[in-house]
C-alpha positions, 0 to 999 in steps of 0.5 A: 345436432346430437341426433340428425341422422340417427336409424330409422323406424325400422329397428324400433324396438316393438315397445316403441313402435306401440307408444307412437302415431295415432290421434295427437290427443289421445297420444299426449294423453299417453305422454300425461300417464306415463308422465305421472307414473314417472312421479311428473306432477299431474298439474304440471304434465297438464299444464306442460301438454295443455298448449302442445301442437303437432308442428309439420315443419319439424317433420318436413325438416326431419325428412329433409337432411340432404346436405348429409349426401355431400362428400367430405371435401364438398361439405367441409369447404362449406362449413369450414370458411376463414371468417368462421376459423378467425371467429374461432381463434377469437372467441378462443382468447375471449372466453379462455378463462372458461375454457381453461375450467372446461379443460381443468375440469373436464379434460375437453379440449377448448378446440374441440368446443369451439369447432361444435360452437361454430357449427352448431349455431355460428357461435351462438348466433342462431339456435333455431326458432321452433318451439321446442316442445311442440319439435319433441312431441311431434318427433315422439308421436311420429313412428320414425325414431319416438325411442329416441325422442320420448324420453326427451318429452319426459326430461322437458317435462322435468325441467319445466318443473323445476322453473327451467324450461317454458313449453311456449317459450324455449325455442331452438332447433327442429329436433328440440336441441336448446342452446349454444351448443345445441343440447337435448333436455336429458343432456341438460338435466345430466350435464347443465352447469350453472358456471357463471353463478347466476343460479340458473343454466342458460343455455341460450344465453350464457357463454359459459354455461354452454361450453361448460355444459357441453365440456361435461357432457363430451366427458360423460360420452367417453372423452379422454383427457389429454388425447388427440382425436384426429390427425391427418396424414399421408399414406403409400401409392400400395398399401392395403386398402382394406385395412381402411375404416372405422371398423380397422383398428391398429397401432400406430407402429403398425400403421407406420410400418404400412407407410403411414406418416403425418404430415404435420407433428407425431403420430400419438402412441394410441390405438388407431383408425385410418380414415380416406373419406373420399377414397385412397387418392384424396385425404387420409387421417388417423383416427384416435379412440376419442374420435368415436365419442363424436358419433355420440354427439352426432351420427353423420360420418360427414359432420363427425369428420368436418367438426373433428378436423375444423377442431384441429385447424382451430388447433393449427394444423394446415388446411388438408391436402385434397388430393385428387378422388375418382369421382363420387356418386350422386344423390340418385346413384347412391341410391342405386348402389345401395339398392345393389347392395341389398339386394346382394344381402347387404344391410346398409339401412334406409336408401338414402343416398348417404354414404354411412357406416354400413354402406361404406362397409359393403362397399369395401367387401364388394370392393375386395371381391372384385379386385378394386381398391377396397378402400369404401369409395363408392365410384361409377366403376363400381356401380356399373361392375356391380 
């Protein structure tokens, strides 16, 4: 999904937080101005918000993203089975012809698709059911994230003008996202492409659509052509931790002086990452400039790192050394810790009981002062000196 964990309500800008909540109709007949003077035809922006419904389970499906509290091997053994790598290899050889285009044309490795395709709909087997334009406008009038999902109402809006979207038919995921590869109706007004040549982008139903479509969209995000995005690797009992992180970036030379080696193949000559998910004693991975355009598919750290590393299994790297973490916090000590964190100063977002960017920050500053491995792995350890 391109927008399961996106910032919360509080960093609204202050025009957003006045375009949402309210009565639901007085809010459509909003959406229907602003519609219209966006140049949306009246009868269309009527006909479009006519059967338009506020639709609760979305909301409960909003609020209820636990699964992002799972650690990276917890969650990865759970999207990653062999049937699901199988599955991937054979849909590989299935669709090569497309994926040669997709890799010709857009320079997006067929691997890198296929690892999305899985997760997100189990190759196309389940795109969801919610009506999507009753997820869009319920998730615009709601004042949690409308900047993000506004704008989606008006690309709907668009689509269904051209005779490609149905307000009581398109169905997908809980937050509008339609077909195989679960896009939004801007990306599709961007990046749809019409490959097998029926005249239409069908999404939902067409293989080669979708990969395609999302293959132009990866390279509208930044996708380098050609280059890896993630590999992993072993690291030394005594390095500097706290070189760890996103925020870190080095030249493999330099990471490879600090000790860092592959397990499997070379180290690309590019400007990288050095990842521990779980801490310095469970598994490392350097992390190429492409690594970043996944956070413009989606913004969980958790899924980011499972999709970019069930990518390279589908690839043929082996399954990762696990190694052995310290033990992790649990849903309610996450949020401890973050509460200790902010009231420290630290800005780690909502207290949410996942382990994001900015929490995985403080924690290694908190780390560093206290003389621990600052390698961003939040343990009881650390809650209790804290």
């Amino acid at each position: 999904m391109r927008i399961l964990a996106l910032t919360a309500a509080l960093l609204m800008p202050i025009a957003a937080q006045a375009q949402c909540g309210g009565g639901f109709n007085a809010f459509k007949n909003g959406l229907k101005s602003e519609a219209v003077a966006k140049g949306i035809n009246p009868a269309k922006a009527d006909a479009f918000l006519s059967g338009i419904r506020q639709d609760g389970k979305v909301l409960k499906a909003d609020r209820a993203q636990g699964v992002f509290q799972k650690p990276f091997l917890e969650f990865s053994q759970r999207l990653i089975s062999s049937n699901r790598i199988n599955s991937g290899r054979s849909n590989a050889k299935r669709f090569d012809r497309v994926f040669n285009n997709v890799e010709s044309t857009y320079g997006v490795n067929r691997h890198v698709l296929l690892a999305f395709w899985a997760f997100e709909t189990d190759f196309g087997a389940f795109q969801g059911n919610f009506n999507t334009a009753n997820a869009l406008v319920t998730l615009a009038h709601d004042c949690r994230r409308p900047e993000l999902f506004r704008p989606q109402v008006f690309a709907a809006m668009t689509l269904y003008e051209r005779g490609q979207f149905d307000p009581n038919r398109t169905t997908g995921a809980w937050a509008g996202e339609i077909g195989m590869v679960q896009m939004l109706p801007r990306d599709i007004l961007e990046n749809g492409v019409d490959a097998d040549g029926d005249g239409r982008v069908s999404l939902k139903t067409s293989a080669s659509d979708a990969l395609t479509s999302g293959g132009k969209m990866l390279q509208h995000l930044g996708w380098n052509a050609g280059q890896p995005w993630l590999q992993e690797v072993n690291v030394p009992a005594n390095m500097d931790w706290s070189k760890s992180g996103l925020g870190t970036t080095l030249s493999v030379k330099q990471w490879q002086a600090m000790g860092v080696r592959p397990r499997q193949g070379k180290l690309s000559n590019l400007p990288a990452s050095l990842i521990l998910p779980q801490g310095h004693k469970g598994p490392a991975f350097i992390a190429y400039p492409n690594f970043s355009v996944y956070f413009e598919w989606n913004q969980s750290f958790t899924y980011v790192l499972t999709a970019a590393y069930f990518a390279t299994r589908l690839q043929g790297a082996a399954a990762y050394d696990s190694g052995n973490p310290d033990e992790g916090l649990q849903g309610a000590q996450m949020k401890r810790l973050q509460a200790k964190l902010q009231n420290r100063g630290y800005n780690v977002g909502k207290i949410d009981g996942i382990l994001g960017a900015r929490t995985r920050d403080a924690v290694q500053t908190e780390q560093k002062r206290l003389g621990l491995p600052a390698d961003a792995w939040p343990t009881p350890a650390l809650l209790k000196k804290l």
